[in-house]
Structure formats: structure tokens, C-alpha cells
C-alpha positions as CSV (number, residue, x, y, z in Angstrom):
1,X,0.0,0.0,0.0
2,X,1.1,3.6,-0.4
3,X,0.7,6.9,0.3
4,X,1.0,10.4,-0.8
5,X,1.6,13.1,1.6
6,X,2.7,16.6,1.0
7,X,5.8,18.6,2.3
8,X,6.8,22.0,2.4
9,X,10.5,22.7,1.3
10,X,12.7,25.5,1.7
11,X,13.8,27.2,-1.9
12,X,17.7,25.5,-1.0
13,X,16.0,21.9,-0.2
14,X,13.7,22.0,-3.4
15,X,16.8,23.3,-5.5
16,X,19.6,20.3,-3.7
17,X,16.8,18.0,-4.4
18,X,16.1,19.0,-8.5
19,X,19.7,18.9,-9.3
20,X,19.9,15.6,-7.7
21,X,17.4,14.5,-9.7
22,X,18.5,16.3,-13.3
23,X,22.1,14.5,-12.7
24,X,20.8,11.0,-11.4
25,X,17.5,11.1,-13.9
26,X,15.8,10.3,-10.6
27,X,12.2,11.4,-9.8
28,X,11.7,14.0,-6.7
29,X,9.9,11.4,-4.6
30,X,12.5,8.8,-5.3
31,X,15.1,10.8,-3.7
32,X,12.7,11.7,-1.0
33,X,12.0,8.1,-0.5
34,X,15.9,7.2,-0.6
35,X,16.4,9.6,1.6
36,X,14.1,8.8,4.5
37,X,15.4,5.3,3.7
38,X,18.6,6.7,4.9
39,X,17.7,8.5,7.8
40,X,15.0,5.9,9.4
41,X,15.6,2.9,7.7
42,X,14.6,0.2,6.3
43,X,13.6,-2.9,8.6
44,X,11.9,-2.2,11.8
45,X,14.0,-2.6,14.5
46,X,12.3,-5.6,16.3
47,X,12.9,-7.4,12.5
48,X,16.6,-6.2,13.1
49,X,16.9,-7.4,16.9
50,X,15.2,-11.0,15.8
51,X,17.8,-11.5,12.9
52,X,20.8,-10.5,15.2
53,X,20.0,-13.0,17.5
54,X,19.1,-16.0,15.2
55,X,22.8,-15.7,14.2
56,X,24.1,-15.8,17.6
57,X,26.2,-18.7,17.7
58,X,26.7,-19.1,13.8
59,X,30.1,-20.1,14.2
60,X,29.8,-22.5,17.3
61,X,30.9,-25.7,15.1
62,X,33.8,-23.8,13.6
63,X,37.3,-24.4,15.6
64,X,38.8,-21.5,13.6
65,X,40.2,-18.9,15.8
66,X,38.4,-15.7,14.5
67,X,41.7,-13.7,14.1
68,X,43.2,-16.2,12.3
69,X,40.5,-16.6,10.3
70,X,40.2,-12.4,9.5
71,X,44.3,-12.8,8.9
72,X,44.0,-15.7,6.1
73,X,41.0,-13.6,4.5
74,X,43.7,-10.6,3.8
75,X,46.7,-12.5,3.4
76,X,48.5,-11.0,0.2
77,X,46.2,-7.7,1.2
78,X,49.2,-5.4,1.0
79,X,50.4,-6.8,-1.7
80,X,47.6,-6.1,-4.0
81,X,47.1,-2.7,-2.5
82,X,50.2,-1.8,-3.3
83,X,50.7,1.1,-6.1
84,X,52.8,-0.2,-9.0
């Protein structure tokens, strides 16, 4: 379901939010939508809280230790980063 609503924006907001659009080809209530995406999210927080806990414990059969683990991820990390 949706629904429209109607704001008032200062002359600086409605002019940060047209070139936005004009550069990005997006539509003014796209942005707006992105935008309180952004600042409120998504997911309710209960959703968030509920998905947090069912992967407590994710890694209980592993018998990596997790800083090994994070080191063998980057290994050759500096290497690749480095400017040739």
C-alpha cells in the first residue's frame, strides 16, 4: 500500500533535491524516498533485533580462531594494494 503526503521545502531543499534529480535522472519522490530510507531505515528494529539474535552462535561448530580466520581472509592484502 502507499501513500501520498505533501511537504513544504525551503527554496535550498527544493533546489539540492532538483539537481539531484536532473544529474541522477531520478524522480523528486524517489530521492525523498531514498532519503528517508537513509535517515530511518529500512527494517523495523524488532525485524533487526530478531535476525541479530538467530545468528548468535553461527560459528559454534567452527574451531577457527576468528583472528586467524580475518588474517587468512587478507593475506597478500598489502600486496595487491600496493601502487605499482
Amino acid at each position: 500500500m502507499s501513500h501520498r503526503t505533501q511537504i513544504t521545502l525551503s527554496d535550498e531543499q527544493y533546489e539540492r533535491l532538483r539537481t539531484e534529480s536532473e544529474r541522477t535522472g531520478t524522480g523528486l519522490a524517489e530521492l525523498v524516498r531514498r532519503a528517508l530510507d537513509r535517515t530511518y531505515g529500512t527494517t523495523p528494529q524488532r525485524e533487526r533485533i530478531e535476525a541479530l539474535e538467530a545468528s548468535f552462535g553461527a560459528w559454534a561448530d567452527h574451531e577457527d580462531d576468528a583472528a586467524d580466520y580475518v588474517h587468512e581472509l587478507r593475506r597478500g592484502m598489502e600486496r595487491r594494494l600496493t601502487v605499482r
